[in-house]
PARORO-672076 format. One record per residue (C-alpha): x negated, y negated, z; residue in three letters. Coordinates in nm, 4 decimals. Layout:
ATOM x y z residu
ATOM X Y Z ALA
...
***
This chain:
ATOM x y z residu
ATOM 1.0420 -0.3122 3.6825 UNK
ATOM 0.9463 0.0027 3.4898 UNK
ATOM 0.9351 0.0191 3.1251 UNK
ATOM 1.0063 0.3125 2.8970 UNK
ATOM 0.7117 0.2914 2.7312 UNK
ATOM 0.3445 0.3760 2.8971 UNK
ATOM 0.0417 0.1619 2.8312 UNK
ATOM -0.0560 0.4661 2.5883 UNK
ATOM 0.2265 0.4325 2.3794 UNK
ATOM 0.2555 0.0369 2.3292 UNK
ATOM -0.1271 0.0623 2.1817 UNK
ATOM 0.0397 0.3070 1.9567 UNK
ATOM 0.3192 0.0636 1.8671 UNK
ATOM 0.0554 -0.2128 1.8306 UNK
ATOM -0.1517 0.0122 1.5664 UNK
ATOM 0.1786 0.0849 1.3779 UNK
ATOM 0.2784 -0.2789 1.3814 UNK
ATOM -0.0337 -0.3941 1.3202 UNK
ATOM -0.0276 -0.1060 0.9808 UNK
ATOM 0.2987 -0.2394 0.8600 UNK
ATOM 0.1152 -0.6053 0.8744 UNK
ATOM -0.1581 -0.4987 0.6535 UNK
ATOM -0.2859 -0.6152 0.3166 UNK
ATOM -0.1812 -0.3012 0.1875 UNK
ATOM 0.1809 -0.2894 0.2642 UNK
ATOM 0.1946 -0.6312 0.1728 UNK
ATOM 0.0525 -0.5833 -0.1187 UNK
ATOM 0.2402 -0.3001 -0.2275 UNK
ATOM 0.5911 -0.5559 -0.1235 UNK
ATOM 0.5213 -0.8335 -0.3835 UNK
ATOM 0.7170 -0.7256 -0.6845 UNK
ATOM 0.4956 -0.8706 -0.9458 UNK
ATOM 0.2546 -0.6132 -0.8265 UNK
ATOM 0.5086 -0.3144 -0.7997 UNK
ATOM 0.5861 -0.3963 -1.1643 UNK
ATOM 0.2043 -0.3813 -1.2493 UNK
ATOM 0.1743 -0.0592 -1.0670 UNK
ATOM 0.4540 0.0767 -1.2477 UNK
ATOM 0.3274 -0.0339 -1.6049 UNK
ATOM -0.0471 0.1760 -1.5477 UNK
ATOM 0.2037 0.4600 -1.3632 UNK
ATOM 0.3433 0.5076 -1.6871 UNK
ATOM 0.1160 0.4057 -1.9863 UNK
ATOM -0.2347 0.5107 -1.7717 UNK
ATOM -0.5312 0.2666 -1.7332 UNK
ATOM -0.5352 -0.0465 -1.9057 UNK
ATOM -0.7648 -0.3810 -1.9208 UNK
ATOM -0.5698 -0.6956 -1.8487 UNK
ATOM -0.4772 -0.8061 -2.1907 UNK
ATOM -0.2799 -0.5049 -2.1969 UNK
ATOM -0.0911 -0.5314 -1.9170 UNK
ATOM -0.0204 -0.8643 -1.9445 UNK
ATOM 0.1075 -0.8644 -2.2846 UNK
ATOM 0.3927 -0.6817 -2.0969 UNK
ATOM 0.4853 -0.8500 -1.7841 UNK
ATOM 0.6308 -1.2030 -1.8310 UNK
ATOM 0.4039 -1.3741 -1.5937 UNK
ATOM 0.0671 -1.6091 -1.7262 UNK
ATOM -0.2204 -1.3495 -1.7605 UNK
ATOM -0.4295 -1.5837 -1.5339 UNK
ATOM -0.1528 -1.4736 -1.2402 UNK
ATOM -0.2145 -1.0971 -1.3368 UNK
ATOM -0.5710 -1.1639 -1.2902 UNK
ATOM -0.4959 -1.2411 -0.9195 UNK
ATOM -0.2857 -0.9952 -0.9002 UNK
ATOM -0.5059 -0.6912 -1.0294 UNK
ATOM -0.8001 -0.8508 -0.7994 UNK
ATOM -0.5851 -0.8494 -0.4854 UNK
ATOM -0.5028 -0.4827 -0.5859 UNK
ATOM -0.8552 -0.3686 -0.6421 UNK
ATOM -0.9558 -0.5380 -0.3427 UNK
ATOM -0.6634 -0.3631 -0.0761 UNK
ATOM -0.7725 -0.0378 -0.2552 UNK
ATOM -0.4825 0.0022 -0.4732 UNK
ATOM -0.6561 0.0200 -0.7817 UNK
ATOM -0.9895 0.0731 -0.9244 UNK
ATOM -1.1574 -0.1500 -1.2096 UNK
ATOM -1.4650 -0.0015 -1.4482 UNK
ATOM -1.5908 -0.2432 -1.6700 UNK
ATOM -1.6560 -0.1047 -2.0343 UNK
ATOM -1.8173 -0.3657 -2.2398 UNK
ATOM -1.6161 -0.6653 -2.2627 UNK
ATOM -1.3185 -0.5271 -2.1195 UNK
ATOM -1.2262 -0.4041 -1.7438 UNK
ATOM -1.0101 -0.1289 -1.6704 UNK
ATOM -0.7476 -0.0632 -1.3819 UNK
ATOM -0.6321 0.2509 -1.3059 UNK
ATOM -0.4633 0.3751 -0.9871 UNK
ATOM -0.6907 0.4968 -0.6854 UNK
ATOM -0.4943 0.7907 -0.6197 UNK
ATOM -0.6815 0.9287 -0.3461 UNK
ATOM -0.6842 0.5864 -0.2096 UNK
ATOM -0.3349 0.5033 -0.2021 UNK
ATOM -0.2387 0.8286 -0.0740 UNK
ATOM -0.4517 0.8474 0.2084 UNK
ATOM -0.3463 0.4839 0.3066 UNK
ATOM 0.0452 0.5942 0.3115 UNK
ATOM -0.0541 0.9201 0.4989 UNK
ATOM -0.2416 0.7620 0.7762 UNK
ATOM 0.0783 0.5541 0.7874 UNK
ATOM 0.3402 0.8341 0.8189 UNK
ATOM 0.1164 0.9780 1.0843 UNK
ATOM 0.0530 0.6841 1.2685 UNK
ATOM 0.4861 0.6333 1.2213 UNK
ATOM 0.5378 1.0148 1.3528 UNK
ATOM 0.3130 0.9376 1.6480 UNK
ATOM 0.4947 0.6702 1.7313 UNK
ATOM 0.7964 0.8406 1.7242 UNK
ATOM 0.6770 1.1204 1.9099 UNK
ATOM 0.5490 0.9548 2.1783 UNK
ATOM 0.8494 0.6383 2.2185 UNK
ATOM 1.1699 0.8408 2.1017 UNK
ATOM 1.1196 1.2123 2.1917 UNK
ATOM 1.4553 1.2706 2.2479 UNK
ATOM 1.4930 1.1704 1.8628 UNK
ATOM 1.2176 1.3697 1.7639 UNK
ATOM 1.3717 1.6758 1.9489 UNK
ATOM 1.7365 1.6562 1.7775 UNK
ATOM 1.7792 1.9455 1.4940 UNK
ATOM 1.9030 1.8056 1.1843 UNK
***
């Protein structure tokens, strides 16, 4: 039996699914982090002390939060003296989420055409 999908377009699927699995979307769907994100979107870059003087979690979770951040690429530390910095890796980020909406229109391209087609 035939399938509506070629060999072609389930490796697509695969590299989409395998995207959605990735540190960085799953970093970006833990809430603690989103609220972290949203504190240096809106005050700028800050060292740890700072930011967790303003989230209600132990500053010792923060830590591991900020680290799992900086380490998917969703943040950038620069040590200044004592103190470490985060600030948002712009470039980063955005590259990550637009390999993702291309990798997303591919798929839909290539496994829903008709979709793809329609007008809205």
């Amino acid at each position: 039996m035939e399938t509506a999908c070629s060999r072609s377009d389930r490796d697509i699927i695969d590299e989409l699914v395998e995207a959605f699995d990735s540190k960085f979307l799953k970093t970006l769907s833990e809430p603690v982090r989103v609220e972290i994100l949203k504190f240096i979107m809106l005050n700028g870059r800050a060292d740890i002390g700072t930011i967790a003087e303003n989230m209600p979690q132990d500053r010792s979770v923060i830590s591991r939060h900020l680290n799992l951040m900086q380490e998917v690429g969703v943040l950038t530390c620069e040590k200044e003296s004592r103190h470490i910095f985060y600030d948002i890796n712009c470039h980063a980020f955005l590259d990550k989420l637009e390999n993702l909406t291309a990798l997303i229109r591919s798929c839909m391209t290539q496994c829903c055409p008709t979709f793809c087609n329609q007008k809205e």
